[in-house]
C-alpha positions in Angstrom: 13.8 -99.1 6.8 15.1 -95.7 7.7 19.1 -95.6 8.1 19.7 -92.5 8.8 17.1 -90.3 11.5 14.1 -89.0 10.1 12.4 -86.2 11.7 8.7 -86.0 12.1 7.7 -82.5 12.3 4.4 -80.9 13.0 2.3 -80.1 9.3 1.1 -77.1 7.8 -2.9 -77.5 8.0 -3.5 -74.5 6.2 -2.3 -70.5 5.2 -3.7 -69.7 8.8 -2.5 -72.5 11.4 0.8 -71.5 13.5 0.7 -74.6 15.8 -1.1 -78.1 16.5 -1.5 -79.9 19.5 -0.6 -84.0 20.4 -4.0 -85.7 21.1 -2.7 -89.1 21.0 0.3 -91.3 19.9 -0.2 -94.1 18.0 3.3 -95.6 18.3 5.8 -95.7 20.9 9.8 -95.6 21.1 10.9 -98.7 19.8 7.9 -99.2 17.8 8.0 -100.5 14.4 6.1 -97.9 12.3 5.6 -98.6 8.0 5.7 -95.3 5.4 2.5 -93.4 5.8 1.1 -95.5 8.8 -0.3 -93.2 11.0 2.2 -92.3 13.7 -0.3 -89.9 15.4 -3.4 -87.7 15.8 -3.0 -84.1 16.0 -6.1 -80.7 16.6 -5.3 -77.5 15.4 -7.7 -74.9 15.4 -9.3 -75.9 12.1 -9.2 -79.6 12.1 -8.4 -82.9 13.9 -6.7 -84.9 11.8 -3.6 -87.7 11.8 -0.3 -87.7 11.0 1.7 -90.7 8.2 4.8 -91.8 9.2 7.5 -90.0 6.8 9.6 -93.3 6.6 9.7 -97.4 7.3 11.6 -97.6 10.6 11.5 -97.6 14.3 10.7 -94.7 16.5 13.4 -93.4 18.3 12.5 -90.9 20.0 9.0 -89.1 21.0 9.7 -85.3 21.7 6.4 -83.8 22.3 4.6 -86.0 24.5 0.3 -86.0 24.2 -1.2 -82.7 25.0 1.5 -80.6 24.2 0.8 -77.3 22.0 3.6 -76.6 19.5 4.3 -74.4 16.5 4.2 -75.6 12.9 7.7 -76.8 12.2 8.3 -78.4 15.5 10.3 -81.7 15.3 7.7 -84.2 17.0 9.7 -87.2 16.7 12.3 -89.3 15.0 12.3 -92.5 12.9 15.3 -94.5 12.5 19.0 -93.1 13.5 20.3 -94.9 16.2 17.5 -96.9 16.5 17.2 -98.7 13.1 21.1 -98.4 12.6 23.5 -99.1 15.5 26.1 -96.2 14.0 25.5 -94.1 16.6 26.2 -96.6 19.4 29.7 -97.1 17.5 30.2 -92.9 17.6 29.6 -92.5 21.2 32.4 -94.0 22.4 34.4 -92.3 19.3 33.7 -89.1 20.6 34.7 -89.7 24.0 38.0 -91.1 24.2 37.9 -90.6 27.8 36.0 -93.5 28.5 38.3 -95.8 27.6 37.7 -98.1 30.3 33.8 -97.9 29.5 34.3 -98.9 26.2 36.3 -102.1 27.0 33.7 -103.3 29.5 31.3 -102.4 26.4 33.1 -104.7 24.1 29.5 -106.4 23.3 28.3 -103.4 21.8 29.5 -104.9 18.8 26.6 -106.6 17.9 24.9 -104.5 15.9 21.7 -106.4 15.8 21.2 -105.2 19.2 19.3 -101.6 20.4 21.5 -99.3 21.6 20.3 -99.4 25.4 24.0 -101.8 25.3 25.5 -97.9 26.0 23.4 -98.2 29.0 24.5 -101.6 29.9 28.2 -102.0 30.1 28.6 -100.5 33.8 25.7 -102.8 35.4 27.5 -105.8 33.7 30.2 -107.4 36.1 27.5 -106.5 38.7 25.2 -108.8 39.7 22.0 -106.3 40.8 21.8 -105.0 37.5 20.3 -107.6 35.1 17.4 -107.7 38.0 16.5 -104.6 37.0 16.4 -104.9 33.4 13.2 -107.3 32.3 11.1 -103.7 33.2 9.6 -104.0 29.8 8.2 -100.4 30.3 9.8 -98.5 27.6 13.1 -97.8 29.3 15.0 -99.7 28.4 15.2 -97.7 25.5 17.5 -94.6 26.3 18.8 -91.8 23.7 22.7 -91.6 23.2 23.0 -88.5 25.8 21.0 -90.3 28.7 23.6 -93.5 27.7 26.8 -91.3 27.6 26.2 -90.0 31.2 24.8 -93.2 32.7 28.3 -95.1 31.8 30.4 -92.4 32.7 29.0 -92.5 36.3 28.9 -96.5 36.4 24.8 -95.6 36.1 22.1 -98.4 35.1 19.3 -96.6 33.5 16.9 -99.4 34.0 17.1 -97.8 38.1 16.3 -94.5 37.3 12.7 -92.9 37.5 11.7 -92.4 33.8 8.9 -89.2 33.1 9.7 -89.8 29.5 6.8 -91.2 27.1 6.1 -94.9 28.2 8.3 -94.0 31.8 11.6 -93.5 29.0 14.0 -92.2 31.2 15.4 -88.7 29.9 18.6 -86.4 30.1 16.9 -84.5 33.2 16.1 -87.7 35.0 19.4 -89.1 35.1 20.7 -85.4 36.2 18.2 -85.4 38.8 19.1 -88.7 40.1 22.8 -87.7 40.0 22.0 -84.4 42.2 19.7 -86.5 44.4 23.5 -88.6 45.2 22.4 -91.7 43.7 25.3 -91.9 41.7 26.7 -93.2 44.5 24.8 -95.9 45.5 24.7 -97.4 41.6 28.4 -97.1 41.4 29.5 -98.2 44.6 30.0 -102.4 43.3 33.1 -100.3 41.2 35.8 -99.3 43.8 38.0 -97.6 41.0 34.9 -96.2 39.7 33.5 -94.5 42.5 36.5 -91.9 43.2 35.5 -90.1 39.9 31.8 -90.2 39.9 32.7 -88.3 43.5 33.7 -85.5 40.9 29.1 -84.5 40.7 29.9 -82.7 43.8 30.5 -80.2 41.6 26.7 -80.9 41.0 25.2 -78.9 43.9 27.1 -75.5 42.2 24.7 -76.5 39.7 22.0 -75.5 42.2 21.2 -72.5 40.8 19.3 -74.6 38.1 16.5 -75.4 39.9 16.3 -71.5 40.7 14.6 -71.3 37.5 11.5 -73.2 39.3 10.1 -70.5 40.9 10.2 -68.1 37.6 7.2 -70.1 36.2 4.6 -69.5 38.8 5.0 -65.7 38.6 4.3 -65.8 35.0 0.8 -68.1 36.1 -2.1 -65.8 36.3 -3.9 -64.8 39.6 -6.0 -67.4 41.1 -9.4 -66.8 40.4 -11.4 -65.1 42.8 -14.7 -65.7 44.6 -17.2 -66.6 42.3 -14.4 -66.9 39.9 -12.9 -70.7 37.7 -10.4 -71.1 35.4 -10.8 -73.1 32.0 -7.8 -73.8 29.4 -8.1 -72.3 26.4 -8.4 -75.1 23.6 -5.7 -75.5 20.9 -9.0 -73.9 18.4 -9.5 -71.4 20.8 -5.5 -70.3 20.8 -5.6 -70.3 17.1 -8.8 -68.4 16.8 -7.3 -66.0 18.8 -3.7 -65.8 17.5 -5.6 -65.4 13.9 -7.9 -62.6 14.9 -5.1 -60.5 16.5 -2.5 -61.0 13.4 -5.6 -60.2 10.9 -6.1 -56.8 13.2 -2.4 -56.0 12.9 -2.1 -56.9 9.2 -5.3 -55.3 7.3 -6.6 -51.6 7.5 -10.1 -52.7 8.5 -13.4 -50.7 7.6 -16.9 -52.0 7.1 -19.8 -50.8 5.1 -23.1 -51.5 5.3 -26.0 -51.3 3.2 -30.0 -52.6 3.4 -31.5 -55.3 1.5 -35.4 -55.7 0.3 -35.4 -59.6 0.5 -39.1 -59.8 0.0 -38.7 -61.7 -3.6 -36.2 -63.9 -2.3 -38.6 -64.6 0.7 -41.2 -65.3 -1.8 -39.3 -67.7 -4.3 -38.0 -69.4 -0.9 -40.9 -70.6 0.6 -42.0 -72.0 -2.9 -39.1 -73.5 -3.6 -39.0 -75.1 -0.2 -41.0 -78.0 -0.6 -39.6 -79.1 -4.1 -35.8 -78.8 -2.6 -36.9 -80.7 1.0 -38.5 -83.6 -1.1 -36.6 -84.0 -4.5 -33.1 -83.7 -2.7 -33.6 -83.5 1.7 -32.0 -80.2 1.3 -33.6 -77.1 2.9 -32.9 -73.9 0.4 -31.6 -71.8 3.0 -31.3 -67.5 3.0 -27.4 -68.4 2.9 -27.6 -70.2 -0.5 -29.6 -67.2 -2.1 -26.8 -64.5 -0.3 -23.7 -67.1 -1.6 -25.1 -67.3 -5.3 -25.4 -63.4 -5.8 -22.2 -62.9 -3.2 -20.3 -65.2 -5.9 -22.0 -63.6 -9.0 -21.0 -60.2 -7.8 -17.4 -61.3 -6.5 -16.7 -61.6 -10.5 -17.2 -58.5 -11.4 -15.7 -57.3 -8.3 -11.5 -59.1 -8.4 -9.7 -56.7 -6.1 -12.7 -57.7 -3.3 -12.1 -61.4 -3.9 -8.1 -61.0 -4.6 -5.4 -60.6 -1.5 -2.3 -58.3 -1.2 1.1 -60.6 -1.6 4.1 -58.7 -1.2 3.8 -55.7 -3.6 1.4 -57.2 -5.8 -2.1 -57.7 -6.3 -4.0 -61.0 -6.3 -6.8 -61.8 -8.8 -8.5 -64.7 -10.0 -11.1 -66.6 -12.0 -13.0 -68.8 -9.5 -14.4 -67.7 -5.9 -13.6 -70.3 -3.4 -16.3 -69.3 -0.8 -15.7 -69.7 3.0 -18.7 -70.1 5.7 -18.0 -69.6 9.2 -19.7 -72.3 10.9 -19.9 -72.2 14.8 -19.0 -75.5 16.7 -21.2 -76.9 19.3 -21.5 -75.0 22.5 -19.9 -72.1 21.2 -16.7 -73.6 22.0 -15.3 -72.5 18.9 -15.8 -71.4 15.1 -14.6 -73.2 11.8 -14.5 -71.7 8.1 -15.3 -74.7 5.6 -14.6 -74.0 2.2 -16.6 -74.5 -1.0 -14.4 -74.3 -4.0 -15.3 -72.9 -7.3 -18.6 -71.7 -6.3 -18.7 -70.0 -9.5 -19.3 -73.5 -10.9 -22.6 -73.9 -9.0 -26.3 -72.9 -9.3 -28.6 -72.4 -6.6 -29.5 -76.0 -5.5 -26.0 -76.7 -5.9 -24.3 -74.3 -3.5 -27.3 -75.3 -1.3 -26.6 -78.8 -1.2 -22.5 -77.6 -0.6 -23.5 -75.4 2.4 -25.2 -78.3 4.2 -22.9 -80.7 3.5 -19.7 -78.0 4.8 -21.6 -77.6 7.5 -22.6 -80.6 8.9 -19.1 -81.9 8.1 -17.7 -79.3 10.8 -20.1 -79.9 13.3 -19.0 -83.9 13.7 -15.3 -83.0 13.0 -15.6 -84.8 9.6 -13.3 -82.1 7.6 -10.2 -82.7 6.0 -7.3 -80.2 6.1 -8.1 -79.5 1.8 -11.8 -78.4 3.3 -10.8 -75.6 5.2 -8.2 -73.9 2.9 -7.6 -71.9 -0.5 -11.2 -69.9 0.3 -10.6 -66.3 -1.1 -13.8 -64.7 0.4 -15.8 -65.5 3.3 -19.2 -65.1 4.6 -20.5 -65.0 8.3 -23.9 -65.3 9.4 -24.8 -64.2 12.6 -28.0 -63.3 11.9 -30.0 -66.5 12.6 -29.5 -65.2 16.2 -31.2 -61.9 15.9 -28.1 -59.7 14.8 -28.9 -57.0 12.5 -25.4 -55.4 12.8 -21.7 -56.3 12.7 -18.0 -55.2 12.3 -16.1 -59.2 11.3 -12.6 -59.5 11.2 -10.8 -60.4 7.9 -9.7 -64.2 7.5 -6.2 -63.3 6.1 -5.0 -63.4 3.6 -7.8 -62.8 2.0 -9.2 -59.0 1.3 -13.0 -59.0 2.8 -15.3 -60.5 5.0 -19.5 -60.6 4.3 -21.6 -60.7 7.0 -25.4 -61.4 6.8 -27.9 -60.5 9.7 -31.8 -60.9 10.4 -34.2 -60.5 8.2 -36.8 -58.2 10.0 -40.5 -57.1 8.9 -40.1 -52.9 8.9 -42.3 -50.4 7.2 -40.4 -50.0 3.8 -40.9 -46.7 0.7 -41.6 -48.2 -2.5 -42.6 -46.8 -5.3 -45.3 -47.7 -7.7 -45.2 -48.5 -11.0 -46.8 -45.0 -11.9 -43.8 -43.3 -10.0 -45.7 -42.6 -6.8 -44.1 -43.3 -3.0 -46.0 -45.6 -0.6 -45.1 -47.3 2.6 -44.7 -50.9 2.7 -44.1 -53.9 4.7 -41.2 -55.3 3.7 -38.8 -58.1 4.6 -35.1 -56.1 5.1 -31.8 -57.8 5.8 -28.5 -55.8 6.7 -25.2 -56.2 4.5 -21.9 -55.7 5.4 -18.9 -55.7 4.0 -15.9 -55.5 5.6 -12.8 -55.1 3.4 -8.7 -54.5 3.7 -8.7 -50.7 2.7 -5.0 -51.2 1.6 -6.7 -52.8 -1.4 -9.9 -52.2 -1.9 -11.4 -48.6 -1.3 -14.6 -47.3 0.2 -16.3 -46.2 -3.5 -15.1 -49.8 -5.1 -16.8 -51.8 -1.9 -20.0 -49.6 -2.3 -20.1 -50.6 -5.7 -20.2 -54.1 -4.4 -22.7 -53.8 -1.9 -25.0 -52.0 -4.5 -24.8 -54.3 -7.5 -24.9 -57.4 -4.7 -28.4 -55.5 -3.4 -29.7 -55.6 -7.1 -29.3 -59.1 -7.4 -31.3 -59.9 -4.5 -34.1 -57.9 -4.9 -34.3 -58.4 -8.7 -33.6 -62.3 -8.4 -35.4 -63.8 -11.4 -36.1 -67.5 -12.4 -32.4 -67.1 -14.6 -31.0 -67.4 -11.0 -32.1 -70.7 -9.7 
């Protein structure tokens, strides 16, 4: 059991995630909550996923309530502290020593056993109104050392004041409020001696200008939408998606080249290979898992295309951990899966990973170790008709593939005595866009070409 507060923060899902958002809390304040239970469910925009408990203890305090998008790093909660150890009940009326005649009514406060809502309590007691009010089991009861200091220095029983506060817990600018609303007053007034201070909150309406900050918001809202016009939030993916796009744009010098494909043998070795794959294994030997094997081939010879920048030096490595941008349903978002060492698998192999990636995104069955560590990714647009496209960089990494249609055009070959001829041919469209800081336009042509070769040379060695 946690003695001293632990802080529950929101985790780092990945190189790329700023922020998460709450999409449900699985304990409440005063909860009893065991190491690595899970406290509560968080959606970024790569994964949904839940959150362990850092510590054995109680939950003390909820900060972010359900819905709420925050950055990485935020404190979300806290476990133990004041509400596992009653220390801080003892320091509250240590550090104000002009509440002397608070902390004598408070003499039970010594029983440590007990939660610190006894702060809360001490005022209420000779009165006889007050323990009415306490058996509302709603959660606030519960009250953090700040909301208890104020509501005994103004003779204030907490268990009376509107909570907004996860599970109606009543917080520091509900008790304000219901100061500034005069009901100070009233709760103090079975205290004759007590209510010529509490007077003092007329002070309270100089404090007026707070609420000026009220109007600020709405000017910041956008317009209202206009006819024929609706509004729709922008998910916690969507935000992400966004906030990644625009910091990849302002990080990496982007340029793209392009090259064309004859994917007539791989059409070929496809459509006989189709029937084995469908029936020996269910899997369905997609254009994708011929473009990843050659893509991962070529990325070997090519480290500075599958490296990153980090500070002042320059990235390389002996595996490719491939990234495939998979589209979510309704277009409501996008999701890069990673396969890891893809240099590890043959062609059956990184089609079986594909589907399995892929499927996995689409019913939100990814972990937060499934969609991070890729060093190159490839997007594939194409299966919509696409024959161009200019992708943005997944950062950190250094470049970005993207596949398109494979279209039936007339094609020059040339015979095996030398001579031209026109041909119908099946050609796809490669590009390749790449962080220029790194890699240059003559190294990703290289790329492009010797990726080409593969495709259209692909041999039975390549299965």
């Amino acid at each position: 059991m946690a003695t001293t507060a632990v802080d529950v923060v929101m985790p780092q899902m990945g190189v790329s995630v700023s922020e998460g958002t709450i999409t449900k809390w699985n304990k409440q304040v005063g909860d009893e909550v065991d190491a690595d239970e899970t406290l509560l469910e968080i959606s970024t925009d790569k994964v949904d996923t839940e959150v362990p408990a850092p510590a054995a203890g109680v939950v003390t305090e909820i900060l972010v309530p359900e819905g709420e998008t925050v950055d990485v790093g935020t404190v979300l909660a806290r476990i133990g502290g004041e509400g596992a150890a009653p220390a801080a009940p003892t320091e509250e009326p240590a550090t104000q020593p002009a509440a002397d005649a608070a902390e004598a009514s408070a003499a039970e406060g010594q029983a440590p056993a007990e939660e610190p809502k006894e702060l809360a309590e001490p005022a209420p007691t000779p009165a006889q109104p007050a323990p009415a009010a306490a058996p509302s089991g709603n959660g606030k009861s519960f009250v953090s050392p700040v909301v208890a200091r104020i509501a005994s220095e103004h003779g204030i029983d907490p268990s009376q004041v509107p909570g907004t506060g996860t599970g109606g817990r009543v917080t520091k600018k509900d008790i304000q409020a219901f100061l500034e609303a005069g009901a100070s007053r009233t709760a103090s007034e079975p205290q004759p001696a007590a209510t010529a201070p509490p007077i003092a909150p007329a002070p309270t309406p100089a404090q007026t200008p707070t609420p000026a900050p009220q109007p600020t918001p709405p000017s910041q809202e956008p317009e209202a939408p206009g006819p024929g016009e609706s509004f729709e939030p922008m998910s916690a993916m969507r935000r992400g998606i966004a906030e990644h796009m625009r910091r990849s744009l302002d990080t990496s010098a982007h340029v793209t080249s392009a090259i064309e494909v004859d994917m007539s043998k791989v059409v070929q070795i496809r459509e006989r290979l189709k029937k084995e794959y469908q029936n020996a294994y269910g899997i369905n030997p997609t254009y994708l898992a011929f473009i990843a094997r050659a893509a991962t081939e070529t990325l070997r010879e090519y480290p500075w295309v599958n490296g990153e920048l980090r500070g002042d030096k320059i990235v390389t490595r002996n595996y490719v951990n491939l990234g495939f941008a998979v589209e979510l349903t309704d277009g409501k978002g996008l999701i890069v899966p990673v396969v890891k060492n893809a240099e590890t698998l043959n062609l059956l192999g990184m089609a079986k990973a594909i589907a399995d990636v892929a499927r996995r995104a689409r019913e939100k069955q990814l972990t937060p170790d499934d969609v991070v560590g890729g060093t190159f990714t490839i997007t594939n647009p194409g299966g919509y008709g696409t024959f161009h496209g200019t992708p943005v960089i997944s950062q950190p990494q250094a470049g970005i593939l993207g596949t398109y249609a494979i279209v039936k055009r007339p094609w020059v070959i040339t015979d095996e005595n030398g001579a031209d001829a026109i041909a119908i041919r099946s050609i796809m469209n490669l590009t390749l866009t790449y962080d220029h800081r790194l890699v240059d336009g003559a190294y990703a042509g290289r790329f492009l070409r010797d990726m080409r070769e593969r495709l259209q040379t692909w041999g039975e060695a390549d299965y």
